[in-house]
N, C-alpha and C positions, 0 to 999 in steps of 0.2 A: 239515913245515909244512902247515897246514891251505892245501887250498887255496881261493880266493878261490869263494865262489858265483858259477855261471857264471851272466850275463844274458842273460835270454830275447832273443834273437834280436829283432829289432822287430816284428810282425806289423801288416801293415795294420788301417788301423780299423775295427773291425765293423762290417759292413752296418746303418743304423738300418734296422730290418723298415718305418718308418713312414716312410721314401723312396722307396720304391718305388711304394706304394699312392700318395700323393702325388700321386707323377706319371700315374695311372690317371688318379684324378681329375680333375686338371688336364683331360685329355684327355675325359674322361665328360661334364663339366658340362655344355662347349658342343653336345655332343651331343644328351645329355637335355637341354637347353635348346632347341636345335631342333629334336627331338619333339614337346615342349611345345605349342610357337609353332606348328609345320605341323598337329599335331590340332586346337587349337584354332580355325586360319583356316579350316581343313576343315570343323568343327564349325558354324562363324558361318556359311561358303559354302553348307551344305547347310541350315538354317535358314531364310536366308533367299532360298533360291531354293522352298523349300516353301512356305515364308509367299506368296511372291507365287502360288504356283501355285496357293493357294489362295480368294487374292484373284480370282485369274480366275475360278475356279469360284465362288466362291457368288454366289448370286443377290444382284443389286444391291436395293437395297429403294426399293419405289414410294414416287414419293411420293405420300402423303397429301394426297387431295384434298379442299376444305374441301367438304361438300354445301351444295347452294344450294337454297333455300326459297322456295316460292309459297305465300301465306295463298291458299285460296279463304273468299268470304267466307259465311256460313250460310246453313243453307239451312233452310225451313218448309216441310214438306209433308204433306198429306194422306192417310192411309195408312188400311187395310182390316185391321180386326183384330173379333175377338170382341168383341160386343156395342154394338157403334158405330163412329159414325166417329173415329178416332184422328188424333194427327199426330205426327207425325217430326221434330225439330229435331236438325240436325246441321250441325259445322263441322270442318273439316279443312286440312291443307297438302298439299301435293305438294314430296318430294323429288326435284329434278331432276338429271339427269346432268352436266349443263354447266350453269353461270350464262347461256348466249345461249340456251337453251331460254326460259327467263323469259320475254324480250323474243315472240319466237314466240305465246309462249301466250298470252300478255298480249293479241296480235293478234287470236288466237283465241276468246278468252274468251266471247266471244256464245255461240260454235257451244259450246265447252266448256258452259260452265252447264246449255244445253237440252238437254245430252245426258242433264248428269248430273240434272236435275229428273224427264226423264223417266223415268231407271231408279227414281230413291227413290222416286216416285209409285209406283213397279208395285212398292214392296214392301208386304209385310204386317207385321203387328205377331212373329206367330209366325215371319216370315223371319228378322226379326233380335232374336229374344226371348234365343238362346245365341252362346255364342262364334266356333261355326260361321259361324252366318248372319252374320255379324258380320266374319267373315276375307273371306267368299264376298263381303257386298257392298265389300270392299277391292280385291278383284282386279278385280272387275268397274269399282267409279269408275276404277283403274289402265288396262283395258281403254280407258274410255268418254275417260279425260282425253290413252290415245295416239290418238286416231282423228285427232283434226285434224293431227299433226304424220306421217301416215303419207306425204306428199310433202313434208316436209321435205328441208335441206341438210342436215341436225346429224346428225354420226353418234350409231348406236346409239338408245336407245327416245327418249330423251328425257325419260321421268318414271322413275325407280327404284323408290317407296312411297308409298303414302298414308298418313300421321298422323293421327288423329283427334285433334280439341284439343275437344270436344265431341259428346254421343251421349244425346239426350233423348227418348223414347216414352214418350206419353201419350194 
């Protein structure tokens, strides 16, 4: 008699290979998850503790000061040039440092004008024939327009530029 094929013995159930890693995972994610999470807060922390260190250091920006404007009014004067007597028609502004300069000069205005009649008077035609002569008598009305406020309260000059809004020799 043939005998019966014998039956395998029962063998436990094969390891699935894909339970084991599973359970890695299981255990990896929350880890690599707070990787994640701590570089990135680290990332934002050092960003923005840069950004404000930054903020300290740069220079904060002035502000912008509007300039304030005095018309003087024209002036006609008699000037010494080649061939006769000439004259000088000139009008200008004064840019002031402060708007309470105004009020001051306004005060002054008499002493102002006679200062600056007498410098145009003392020029010549060839003083102010180039660009030179021209910048020279800028500084100079700048000089003649700070003389009265040189006992002022107001800090600093008190007149910044002279403008010309007019410049006529003939």
């Amino acid at each position: 008699m043939a005998t019966p094929p014998k039956k395998a013995a029962p063998t436990a159930p094969a390891a699935d290979p894909a339970a084991p890693s599973s359970k890695r995972r299981g255990k990896l994610i929350p880890i690599v998850a707070g990787l994640v999470i701590a570089c990135g807060g680290g990332g934002g922390w050092f960003y923005i503790k840069h950004k404000n260190a930054e903020a300290k250091t740069a220079p904060v920006p002035e502000k912008k000061k509007v300039p304030a404007f005095l018309p003087i009014d024209q002036f006609t004067v008699n000037i010494s040039g080649g061939g006769g007597d000439r004259f000088l028609q000139v009008a200008f502004s004064l840019e002031l440092a402060d708007p309470k300069v105004s009020d001051e000069l306004k005060q002054q205005m008499p002493v102002v004008r006679s200062r600056l009649l007498l410098l145009l008077s003392s020029k010549t035609a060839e003083d102010l024939g180039n660009l030179a002569g021209k910048q020279k008598l800028m500084s100079e009305i700048l000089t003649e327009a700070r003389a009265p406020l040189a006992t002022s309260q107001l800090p600093g000059k008190g007149v910044d530029h002279v403008h010309f809004s007019s410049f006529v020799i003939q």
